[in-house]
C-alpha positions in Angstrom: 9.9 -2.9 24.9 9.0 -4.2 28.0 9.0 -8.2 28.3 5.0 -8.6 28.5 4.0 -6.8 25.8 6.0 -8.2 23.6 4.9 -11.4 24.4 1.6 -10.5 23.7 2.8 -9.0 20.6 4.2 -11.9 19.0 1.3 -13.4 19.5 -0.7 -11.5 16.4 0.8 -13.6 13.5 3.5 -11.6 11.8 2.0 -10.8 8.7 -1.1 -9.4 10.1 1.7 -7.2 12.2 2.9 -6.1 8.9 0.0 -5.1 7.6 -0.7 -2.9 11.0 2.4 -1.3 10.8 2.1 -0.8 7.2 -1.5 1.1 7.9 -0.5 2.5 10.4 0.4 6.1 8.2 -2.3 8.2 7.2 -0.6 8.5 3.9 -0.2 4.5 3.4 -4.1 4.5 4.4 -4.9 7.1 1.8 -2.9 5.7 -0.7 -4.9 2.0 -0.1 -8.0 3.9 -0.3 -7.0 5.3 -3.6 -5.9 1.9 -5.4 -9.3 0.4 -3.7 -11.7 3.3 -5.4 -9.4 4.0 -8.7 -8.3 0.2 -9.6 -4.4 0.5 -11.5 -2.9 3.2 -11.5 0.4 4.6 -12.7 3.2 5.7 -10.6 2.5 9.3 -12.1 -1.2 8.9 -12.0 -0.5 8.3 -8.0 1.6 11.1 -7.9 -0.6 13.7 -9.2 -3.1 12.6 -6.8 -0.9 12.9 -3.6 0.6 15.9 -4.5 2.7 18.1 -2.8 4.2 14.8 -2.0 6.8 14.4 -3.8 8.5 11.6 -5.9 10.8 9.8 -3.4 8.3 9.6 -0.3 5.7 7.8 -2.7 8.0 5.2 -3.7 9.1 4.9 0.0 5.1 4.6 0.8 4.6 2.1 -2.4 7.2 -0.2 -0.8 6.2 -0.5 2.4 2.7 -1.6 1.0 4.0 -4.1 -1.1 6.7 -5.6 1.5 3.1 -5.7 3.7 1.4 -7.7 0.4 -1.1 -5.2 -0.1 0.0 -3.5 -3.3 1.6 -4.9 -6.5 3.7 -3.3 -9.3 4.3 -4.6 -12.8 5.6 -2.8 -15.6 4.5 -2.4 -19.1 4.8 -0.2 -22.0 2.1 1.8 -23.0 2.5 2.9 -27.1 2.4 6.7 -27.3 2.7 7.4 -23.2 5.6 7.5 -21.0 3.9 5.4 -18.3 5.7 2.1 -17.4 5.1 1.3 -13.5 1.3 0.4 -12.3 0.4 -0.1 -9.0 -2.8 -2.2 -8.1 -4.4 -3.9 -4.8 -3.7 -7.4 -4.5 -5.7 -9.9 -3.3 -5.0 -9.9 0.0 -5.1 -5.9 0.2 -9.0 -6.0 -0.9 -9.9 -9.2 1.3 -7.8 -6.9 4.5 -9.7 -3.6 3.7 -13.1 -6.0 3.2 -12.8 -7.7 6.5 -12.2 -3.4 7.8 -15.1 -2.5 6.4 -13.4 -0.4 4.1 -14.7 -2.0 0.5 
């Protein structure tokens, strides 16, 4: 990467950078979009709605939203359903999508 944009690169503060890159994938966009509308949701919820895509790409997606602080995971048992691992917005993902005039 050429010296000069670089330097003007580093100077968006890196977790805003983050966030950009993180975005930057239609399907990490969708997937935003989906928590924002839908509120918690279960990994296999999530799935169902994404499909064809399959198992391992979500989780890769999932990540990178989380690393970005947009997403959060926690895990809980549900009596009589097999669903353990919910995804949800944070905070900072619904200020971010707020201040983008997508909430």
């Amino acid at each position: 990467m050429p010296s000069t944009i670089l330097k003007y690169k580093e100077k968006i503060p890196s977790e805003t950078r983050t966030i950009l890159d993180a975005l930057a994938e239609p399907n990490r966009q969708a997937l935003t979009m989906i928590l924002a509308e839908k509120g918690e949701l279960s990994f296999r919820e999530l799935l169902q709605l994404v499909q064809p895509m399959n198992p391992s790409t979500l989780n890769h997606h999932l990540k990178t939203l989380m690393n970005a602080g947009l997403v959060e995971n926690h895990y809980r048992k549900i009596e009589g359903k097999e669903d353990y691992s919910f995804y949800q917005l944070t905070g900072l993902g619904k200020e971010f999508l707020s201040r983008i005039g997508a909430l």
